[in-house]
C-alpha positions in Angstrom: 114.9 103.6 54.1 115.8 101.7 57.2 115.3 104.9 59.0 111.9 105.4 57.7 110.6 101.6 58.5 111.9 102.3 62.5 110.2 105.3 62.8 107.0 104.0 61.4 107.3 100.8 63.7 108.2 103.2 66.9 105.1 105.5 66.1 103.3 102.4 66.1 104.2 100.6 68.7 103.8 104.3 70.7 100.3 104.5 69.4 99.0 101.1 71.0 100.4 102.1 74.4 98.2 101.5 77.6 96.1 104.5 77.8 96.4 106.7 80.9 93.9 105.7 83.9 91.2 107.8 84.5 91.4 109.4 88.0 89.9 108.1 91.2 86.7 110.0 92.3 85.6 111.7 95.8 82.1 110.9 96.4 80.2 112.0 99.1 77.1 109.9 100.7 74.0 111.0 99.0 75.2 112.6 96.0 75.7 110.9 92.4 78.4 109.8 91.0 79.3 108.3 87.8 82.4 106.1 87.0 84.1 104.9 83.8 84.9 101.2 83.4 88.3 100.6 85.4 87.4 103.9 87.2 87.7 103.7 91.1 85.5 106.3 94.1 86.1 107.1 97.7 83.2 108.0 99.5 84.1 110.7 101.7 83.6 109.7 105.4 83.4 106.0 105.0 86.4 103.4 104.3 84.4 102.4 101.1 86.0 102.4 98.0 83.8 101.2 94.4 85.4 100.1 91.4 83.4 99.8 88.1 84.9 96.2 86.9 82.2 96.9 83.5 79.2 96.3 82.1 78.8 92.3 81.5 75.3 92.4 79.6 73.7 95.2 78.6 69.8 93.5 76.8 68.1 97.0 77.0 66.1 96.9 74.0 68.0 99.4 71.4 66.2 103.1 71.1 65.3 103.1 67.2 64.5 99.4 66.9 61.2 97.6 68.0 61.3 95.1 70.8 58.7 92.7 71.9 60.7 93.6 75.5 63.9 95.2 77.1 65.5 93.3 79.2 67.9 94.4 82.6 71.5 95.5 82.6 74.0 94.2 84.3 77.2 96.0 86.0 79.9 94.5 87.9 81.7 96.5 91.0 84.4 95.7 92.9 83.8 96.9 96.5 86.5 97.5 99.3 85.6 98.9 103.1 88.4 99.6 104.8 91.3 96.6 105.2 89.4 94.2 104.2 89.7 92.7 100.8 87.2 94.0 97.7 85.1 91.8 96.9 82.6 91.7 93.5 79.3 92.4 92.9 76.6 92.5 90.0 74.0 95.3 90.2 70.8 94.6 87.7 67.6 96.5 86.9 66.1 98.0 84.1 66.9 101.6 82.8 64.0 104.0 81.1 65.2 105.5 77.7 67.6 108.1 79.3 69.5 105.5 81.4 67.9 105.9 84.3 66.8 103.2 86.9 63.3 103.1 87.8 62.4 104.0 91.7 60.6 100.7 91.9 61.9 97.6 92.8 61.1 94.5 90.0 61.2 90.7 91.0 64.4 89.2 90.4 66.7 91.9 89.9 69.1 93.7 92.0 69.8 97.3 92.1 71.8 97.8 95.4 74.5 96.2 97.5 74.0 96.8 101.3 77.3 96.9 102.8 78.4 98.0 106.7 75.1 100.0 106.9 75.5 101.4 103.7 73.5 100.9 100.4 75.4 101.4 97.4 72.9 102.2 94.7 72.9 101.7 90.8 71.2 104.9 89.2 71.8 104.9 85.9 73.9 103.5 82.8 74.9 105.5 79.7 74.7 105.6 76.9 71.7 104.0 76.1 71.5 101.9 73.2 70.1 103.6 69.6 70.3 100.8 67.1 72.7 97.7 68.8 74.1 97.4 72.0 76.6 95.6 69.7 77.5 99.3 69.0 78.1 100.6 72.9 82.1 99.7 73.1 83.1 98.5 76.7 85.0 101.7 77.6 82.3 104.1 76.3 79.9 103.4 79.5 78.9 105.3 82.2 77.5 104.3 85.3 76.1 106.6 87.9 76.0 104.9 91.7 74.9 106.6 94.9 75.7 105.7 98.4 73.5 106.0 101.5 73.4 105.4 104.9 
């Protein structure tokens, strides 16, 4: 019986282990690229690497509900260029029904870092809310960045 509970506790303990980090990405200037919270790109060509810290507030107005308004989300990167130390940064804007930021610029929010003549870009966050951004778990996002000269 002893035997039994050890096992049990082992398989448990095994089972709440850290999960494996996702791998870093090569990005190249121009081209989209999407990152996973804790998830970390090189663009090819530059010293700058981009971290996705997460997704602090997310008030886009839920797919299947009714809003009198959406409101912006907000992601947080950690940025590094070359030796220097990363620093972080919150990237906001608003996101049509399929995640994807508007062209346009809006008053007040702010969609891009500008960074040793390079613009790093928000493009879009997934997944888009259906009934609760209550129901978007941290890890589950998906943010898609591009960088520019």
């Amino acid at each position: 019986m002893k035997k039994v509970v050890w096992i049990t506790l082992l398989v448990f303990v095994l089972a709440c282990g850290v999960a494996t980090p996702l791998p870093p990405v090569a990005a190249n200037p121009g081209i989209e690229f999407t990152l996973a919270p804790g998830q970390s790109a090189t663009v090819n060509g530059t010293e700058i690497e981009i971290t996705l810290v997460g997704v602090p507030s997310d008030g886009r107005c839920p797919l299947l509900i009714e809003c009198a308004m959406s409101g912006p989300v907000t992601v947080t990167v950690a940025i590094k260029s070359g030796a220097n130390v990363s620093a972080e940064f919150q990237l906001t804007n608003f996101t049509d029904n399929d995640g994807s930021v508007p062209p346009m610029d809006f008053e007040g929010m702010s969609p891009r870092v500008e960074l040793n003549g390079y613009s790093i870009m928000l493009k879009r966050v997934l997944p888009f809310p259906q009934r609760s951004v209550d129901e978007i778990a941290d890890d589950e996002y998906r943010v898609t960045f591009v960088v520019s000269e």
